[in-house]
Every structure is written in structure tokens, then in C-alpha cells.
N, C-alpha and C positions, 0 to 999 in steps of 0.2 A: 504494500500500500504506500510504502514510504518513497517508491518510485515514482506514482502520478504524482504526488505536488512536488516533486523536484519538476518533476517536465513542467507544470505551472509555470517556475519560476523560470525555468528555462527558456521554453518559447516566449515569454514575456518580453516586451523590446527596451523595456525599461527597468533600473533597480528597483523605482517603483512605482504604487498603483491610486491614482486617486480612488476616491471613496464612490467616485459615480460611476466609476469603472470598476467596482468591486465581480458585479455580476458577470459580466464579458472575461474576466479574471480567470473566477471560480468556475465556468461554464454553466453559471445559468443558478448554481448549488444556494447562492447569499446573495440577497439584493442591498443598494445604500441604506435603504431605509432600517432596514434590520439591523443592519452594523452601525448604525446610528446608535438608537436605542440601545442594542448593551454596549456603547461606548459607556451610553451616559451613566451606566450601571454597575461601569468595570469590568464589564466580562469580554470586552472585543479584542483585537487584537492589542499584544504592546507593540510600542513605539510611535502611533500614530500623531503625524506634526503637522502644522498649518504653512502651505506656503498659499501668499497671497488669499482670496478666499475658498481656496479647497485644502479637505482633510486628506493625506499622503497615507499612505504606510508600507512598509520598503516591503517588497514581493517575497523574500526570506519569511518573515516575519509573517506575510498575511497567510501564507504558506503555511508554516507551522503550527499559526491557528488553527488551520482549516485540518489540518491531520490531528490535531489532541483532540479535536471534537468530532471526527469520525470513529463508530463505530463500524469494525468488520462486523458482518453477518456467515453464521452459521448455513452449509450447503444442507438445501434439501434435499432428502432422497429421490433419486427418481423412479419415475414408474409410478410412486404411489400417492395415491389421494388421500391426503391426511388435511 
């Protein structure tokens, strides 16, 4: 798992990500408005810094957000209808 958000940060063209480009980022996974909100809660990403009037946060960083707060999922069997 720890391979997709490296490739995140990898094809990303920049070190890093404004906040309105969160979603385009993550593919679609977190919108701004959500990473809004738990900024304002403390739960969003660290590091996030102001330049001019948008909220930044370096592609590293929103990256390893985005993996502490994935959970793997358990493979279902197949074949069967459970």
C-alpha cells in the first residue's frame, strides 16, 4: 500500500499541493472542503502553510496522511455468497 502514495507524490509536478487541488491529488479519495474542517480540528495533514491566499501542504506530507488513514481491507472469498 505504501507504494501508491509514493507514486502520488511522485507523478505530482510539484513538492507541493494547494488545498483546492487536494482532490485531483488524492484521485478523487478527499475533497478541500473536508481537509478544511479537520484542519480546523487538528486532524489534517501536518505542515500545512499559507502562501498568498491559499492553504499549501508539501505532497510528502499530504501523502502520509493519506496512508495513516487508510485502512487495508480483508480479501473475500471467492465463489461464495456470504
Amino acid at each position: 500500500m505504501e507504494k501508491i502514495f509514493q507514486e502520488m507524490v511522485d507523478r505530482w509536478p510539484s513538492p507541493v499541493v494547494a488545498r483546492t487541488a487536494v482532490r485531483e491529488f488524492s484521485g478523487g479519495i478527499v475533497n478541500e472542503r473536508t481537509l478544511a474542517n479537520l484542519d480546523c480540528r487538528g486532524a489534517g495533514p501536518k505542515g500545512r502553510f499559507r502562501i498568498g491566499r491559499k492553504i499549501v501542504y508539501s505532497a510528502v506530507e499530504l501523502a502520509a496522511w493519506l496512508e495513516g488513514n487508510a485502512t487495508p481491507l480483508a480479501a473475500r472469498p471467492v465463489g461464495r455468497n456470504q
